[in-house]
N, C-alpha and C positions, 0 to 999 in steps of 0.2 A: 322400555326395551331391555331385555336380558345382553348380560355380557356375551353368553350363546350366542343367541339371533345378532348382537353387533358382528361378533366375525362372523356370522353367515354373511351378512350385507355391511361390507367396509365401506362402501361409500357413506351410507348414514352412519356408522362410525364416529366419519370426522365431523358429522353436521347434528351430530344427536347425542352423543355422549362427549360432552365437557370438552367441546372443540379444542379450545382457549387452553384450557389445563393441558391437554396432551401437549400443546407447542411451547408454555410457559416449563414444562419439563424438559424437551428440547432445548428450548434455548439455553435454561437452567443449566444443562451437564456439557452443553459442548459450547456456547458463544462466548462465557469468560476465560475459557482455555485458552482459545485462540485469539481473542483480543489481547489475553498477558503474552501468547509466543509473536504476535504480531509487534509488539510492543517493545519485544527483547528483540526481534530482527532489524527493527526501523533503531533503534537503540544503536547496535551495530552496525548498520549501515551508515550513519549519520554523525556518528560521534568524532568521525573524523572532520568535519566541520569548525569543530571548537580544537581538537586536538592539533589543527593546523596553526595555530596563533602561537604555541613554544616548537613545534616540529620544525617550521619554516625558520627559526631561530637557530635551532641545536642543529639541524642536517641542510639548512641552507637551500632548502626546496624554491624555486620560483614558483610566482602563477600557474605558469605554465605546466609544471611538472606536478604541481599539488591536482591541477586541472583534469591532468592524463590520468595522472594513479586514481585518483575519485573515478575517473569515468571509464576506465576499463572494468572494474565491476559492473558494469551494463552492457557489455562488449561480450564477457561473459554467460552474461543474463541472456542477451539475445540470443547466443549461438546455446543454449542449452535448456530452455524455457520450452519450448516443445516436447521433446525426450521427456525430459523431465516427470512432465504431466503426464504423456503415453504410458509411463512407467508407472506412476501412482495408481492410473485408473487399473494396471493389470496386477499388481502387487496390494495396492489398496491402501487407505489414507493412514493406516496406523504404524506402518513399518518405513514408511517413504517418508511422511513429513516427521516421524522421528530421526530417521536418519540424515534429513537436510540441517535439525537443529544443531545437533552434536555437532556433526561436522564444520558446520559455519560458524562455532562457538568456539572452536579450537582454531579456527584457520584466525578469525578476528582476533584472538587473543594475541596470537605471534608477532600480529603488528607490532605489539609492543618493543620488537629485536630488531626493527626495519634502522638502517644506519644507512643505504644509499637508495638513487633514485630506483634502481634495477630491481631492490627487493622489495620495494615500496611497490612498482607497477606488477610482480608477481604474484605477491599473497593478494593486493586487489582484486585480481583476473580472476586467482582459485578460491577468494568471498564468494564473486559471484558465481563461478559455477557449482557450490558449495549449495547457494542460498536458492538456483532457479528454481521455479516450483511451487515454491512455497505458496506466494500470493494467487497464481492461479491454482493450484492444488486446494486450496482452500476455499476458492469459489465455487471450483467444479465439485466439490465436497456436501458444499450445502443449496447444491440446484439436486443433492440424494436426497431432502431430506425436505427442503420448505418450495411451495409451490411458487411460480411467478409472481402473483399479487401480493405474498408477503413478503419479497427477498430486499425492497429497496432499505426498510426497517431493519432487516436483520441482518443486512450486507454493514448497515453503518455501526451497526454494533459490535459488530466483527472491526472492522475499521477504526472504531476510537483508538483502536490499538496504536494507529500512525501519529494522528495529533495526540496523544497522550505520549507517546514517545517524546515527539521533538519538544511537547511543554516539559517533560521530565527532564530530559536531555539536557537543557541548557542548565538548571539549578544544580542537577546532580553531576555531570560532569565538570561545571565551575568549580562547585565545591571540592571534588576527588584532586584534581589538577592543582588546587589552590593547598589545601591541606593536606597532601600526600607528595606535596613535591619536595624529593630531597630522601623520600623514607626509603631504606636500603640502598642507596645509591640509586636509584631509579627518580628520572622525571614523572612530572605531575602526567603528563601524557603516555605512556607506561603504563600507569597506575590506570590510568582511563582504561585501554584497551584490557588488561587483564578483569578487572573488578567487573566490567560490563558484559566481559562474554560467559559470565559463570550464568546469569537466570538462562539463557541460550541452549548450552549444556543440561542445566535441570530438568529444563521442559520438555526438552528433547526424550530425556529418559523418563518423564512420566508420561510423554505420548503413548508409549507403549503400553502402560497398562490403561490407559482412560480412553483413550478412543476408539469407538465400534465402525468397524469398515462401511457397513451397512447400516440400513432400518432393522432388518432382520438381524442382525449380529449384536443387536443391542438389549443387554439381560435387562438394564430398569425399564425395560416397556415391556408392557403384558400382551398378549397374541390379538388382543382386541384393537389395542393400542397402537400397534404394528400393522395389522390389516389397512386400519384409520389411515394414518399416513403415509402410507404405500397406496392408497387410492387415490388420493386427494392429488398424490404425483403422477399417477397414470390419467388422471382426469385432467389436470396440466397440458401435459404430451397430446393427450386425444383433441384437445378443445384448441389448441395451438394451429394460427392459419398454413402452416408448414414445418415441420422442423426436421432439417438434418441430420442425418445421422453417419453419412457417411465420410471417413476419414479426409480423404482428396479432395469431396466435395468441400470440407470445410477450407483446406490448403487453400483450392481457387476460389472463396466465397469472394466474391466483391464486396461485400456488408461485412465481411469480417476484417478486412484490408481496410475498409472504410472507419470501422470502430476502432482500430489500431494506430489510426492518426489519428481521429479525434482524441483518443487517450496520452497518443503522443504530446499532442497540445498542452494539454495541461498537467503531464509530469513533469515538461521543461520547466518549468513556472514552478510547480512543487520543489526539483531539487535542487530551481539555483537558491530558493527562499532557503531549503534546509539546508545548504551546502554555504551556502557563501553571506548568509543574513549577520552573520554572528563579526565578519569579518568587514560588512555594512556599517552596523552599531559601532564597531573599534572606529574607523573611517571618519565618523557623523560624530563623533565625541566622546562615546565609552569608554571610561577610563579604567575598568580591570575585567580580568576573565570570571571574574565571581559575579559583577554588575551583570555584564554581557549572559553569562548563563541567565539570571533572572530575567532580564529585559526578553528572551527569544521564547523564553515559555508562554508570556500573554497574548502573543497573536493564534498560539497554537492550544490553547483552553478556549478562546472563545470560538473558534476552528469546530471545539468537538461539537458545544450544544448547539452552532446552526449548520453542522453537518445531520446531527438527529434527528431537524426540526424540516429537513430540507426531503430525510428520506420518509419520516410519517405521512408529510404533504402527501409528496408523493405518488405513498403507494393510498393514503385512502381518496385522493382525486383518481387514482388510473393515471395517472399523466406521466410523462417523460420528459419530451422534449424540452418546456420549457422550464421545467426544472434543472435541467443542465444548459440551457440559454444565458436566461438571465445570472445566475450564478458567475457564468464564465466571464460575462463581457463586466460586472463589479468586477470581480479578479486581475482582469485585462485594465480596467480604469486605474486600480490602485497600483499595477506593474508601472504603469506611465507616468503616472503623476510622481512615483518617489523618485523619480531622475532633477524634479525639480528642488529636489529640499538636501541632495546629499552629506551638508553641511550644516541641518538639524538636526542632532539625537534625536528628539520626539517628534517630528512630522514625518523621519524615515522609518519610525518603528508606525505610528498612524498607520502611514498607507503601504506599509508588508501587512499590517494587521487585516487594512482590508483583501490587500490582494488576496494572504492567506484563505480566508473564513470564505471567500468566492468561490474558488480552488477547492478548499477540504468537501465544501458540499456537495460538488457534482460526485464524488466517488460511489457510495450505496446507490445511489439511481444509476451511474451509468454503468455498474457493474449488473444492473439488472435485464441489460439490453441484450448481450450474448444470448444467455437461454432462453429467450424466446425464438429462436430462429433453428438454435440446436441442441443435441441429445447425445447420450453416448460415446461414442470414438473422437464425435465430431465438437462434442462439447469440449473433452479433451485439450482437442488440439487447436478447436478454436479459439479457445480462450488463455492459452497459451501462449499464441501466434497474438494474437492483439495486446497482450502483456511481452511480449518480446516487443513487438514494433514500437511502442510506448517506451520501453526503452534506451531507446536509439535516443528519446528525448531527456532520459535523464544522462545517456554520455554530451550529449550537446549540451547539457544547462551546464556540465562541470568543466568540461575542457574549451566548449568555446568561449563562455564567460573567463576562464582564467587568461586565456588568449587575449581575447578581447581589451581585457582590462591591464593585462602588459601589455599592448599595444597602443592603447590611448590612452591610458592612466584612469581610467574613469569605468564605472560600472554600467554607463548609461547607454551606452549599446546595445550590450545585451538584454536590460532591462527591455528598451524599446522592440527590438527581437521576439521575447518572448511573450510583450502584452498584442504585439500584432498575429502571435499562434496562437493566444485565447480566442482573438476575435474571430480567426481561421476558424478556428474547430468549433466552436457557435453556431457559423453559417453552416457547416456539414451536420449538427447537429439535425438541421434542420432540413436536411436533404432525407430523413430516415423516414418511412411511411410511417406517420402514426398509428392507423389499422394493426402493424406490428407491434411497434414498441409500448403501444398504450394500454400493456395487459395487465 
């Protein structure tokens, strides 16, 4: 077949000329970009976790308060996670999620000047509505570009960007805090927020030049190349048992309301492990901030490669469901079981380790679930809306664990709280018609 007669006929494009290669270049120019901005956002969003162990010292933060200010960044999130995404799909992915990083890489920096609770719960609020977008912007970004049956693979590889985060996070901000404290007059937690929000900033301005809005907008693909997978997506859309498209419809989808608690479920569970793990280990015996950064990187490495291995399954079974099943309810088992050991260093990091790698896996598959039911305005905002509601769970994991645990002295409340949403969002799993979700 000539390159000619390929773009005459783009469907045998993708299935006749070097299928494999045309998407190995795809992933090649756009899935390490936004694994490192995904990487620098979870970075930032998270680092206040470790930087609470001298904050809570120097500015006399309660639980409580440490709780509120983490979780109004999702307060944030929620009320502006929609918009957000509306705005990218019309403006388009390279000027929007350049301008979410910048911005969120200067607002995180200024933590560093936080001296009471008021301006700690401020710059929080405008993180988040700084940052909303981002993670569903970059979903609805790559449902332009990879069909259904390859997104569970390629969603995770976007994704290592989170457990690669929180395994860096722990080493590199122990170290910054440990070795940086004192330098100009400035605490080791200072040092943190400033040092971590510069990749943020960077990436942000090379968004601008390296991301094409489109298929079509992209010079390193050839017209034949471009045909190819612009068909491959229309053939997606066409073979799909329904998919919406329109805006409201997504608002009142019941399956979109529905995947929005399922995701709820197990971001509580993500961010009390990210939020409050570090402050677990001090608790259970860890004796410095430099130990504690190493100790919280290992549940969150071995996170990545059976998140990998969770979404190749996957997508070359077709299956869903019970990919995010069984995943959840390990997750939910290691939530419950660490309430028993809290006065082991090593049985508490054990069983975050499992909880974790449970948890990390369902993300690439069950971010595969939204577009199959929607398209367009509706992908949008649907995918938005189910990443806002999902939010709600990570203000619950930070403020009602700090609540929680000034209120009884113990983390095992909430612990038991969030392993009974894993099991919650399991059963709803399984409430989803496979005929759908198994594309």
């Amino acid at each position: 077949m000539s390159v000619h007669n390929a773009a005459v006929d783009p469907t045998r494009t993708v299935s006749d000329l070097a299928n494999e290669k045309i998407y190995r270049k795809v992933v090649f120019r756009i899935i390490p970009f936004f694994a490192f901005c995904y990487l620098a956002a979870y970075l930032d969003r998270i680092n206040i976790g470790l930087a609470k162990l001298q904050m809570e010292d120097d500015l006399g933060f309660s639980g409580t308060v440490y709780g509120l200010g983490a979780g109004l960044f999702f307060v944030a999130y929620i009320i502006f996670e929609v918009p957000s995404n509306l705005i990218l799909q019309r403006v388009g992915a390279r000027i929007w999620i350049a301008r979410i990083m910048i911005t969120w890489g200067i607002l995180s920096g200024l933590t560093m000047f936080v001296t009471s609770p008021m301006q700690f719960y401020v710059l929080r609020f405008l993180l988040g509505v700084a940052e909303a977008g981002f993670v569903p912007g970059v979903l609805l970004y790559l449902t332009y570009w990879f069909p259904s049956r390859r997104r569970a693979k390629i969603i995770g590889m976007f994704m290592v960007g989170l457990p690669a985060a929180a395994m860096i996070a722990g080493p590199l901000s122990g170290w910054i805090m440990t070795a940086m404290n004192g330098t100009a007059g400035l605490r080791g937690w200072q040092w943190l927020f400033l040092i971590e929000a510069i990749p943020s900033v960077a990436l942000g301005v090379l968004a601008i030049f390296l991301l094409p809005n489109s298929i079509a907008k992209a010079r390193w693909l050839n017209a034949a190349e471009k045909a190819g997978l612009q068909a491959a997506i229309d053939e997606d859309i066409r073979s799909a048992p329904h998919q919406e498209h329109r805006l409201s419809a997504a608002l009142k989808s019941s399956r979109v309301w529905l995947l929005g608690t399922i995701d709820m479920s197990f971001m509580m569970a993500t961010y009390a492990i990210a939020f409050w793990l570090p402050t677990l280990l001090r608790d259970a015996g860890a004796t410095s901030t430099y130990q504690i950064g190493w100790l919280t990187a290992i549940p969150h490495a071995l996170a990545i490669v059976v998140m990998l291995l969770n979404g190749y399954s996957s997508d070359r079974t077709r299956e869903r469901r019970w990919h995010l099943v069984i995943p959840l309810l390990i997750g939910a088992a290691g939530m419950f079981l660490s309430i028993f050991v809290t006065n082991n260093l090593w049985l508490t990091l054990l069983f975050f380790t499992i909880a974790n790698v449970g948890i990390v896996a369902t993300y690439p598959v069950f971010w595969c679930l939204p577009g199959t039911f929607l398209t367009g305005k509706a992908a949008a905002a649907g995918i938005a809306l189910i990443a806002s509601i999902a939010n709600f769970g990570g203000f619950m994991a930070t403020y009602v664990l700090g609540w929680l645990k000034d209120l009884t002295h113990s983390p095992n409340a909430g612990m038991i709280l969030f392993a009974f949403f894993l099991v919650f969002g399991s059963y709803l799993v399984l409430t989803l018609p496979a005929r759908v979700v198994n594309r």
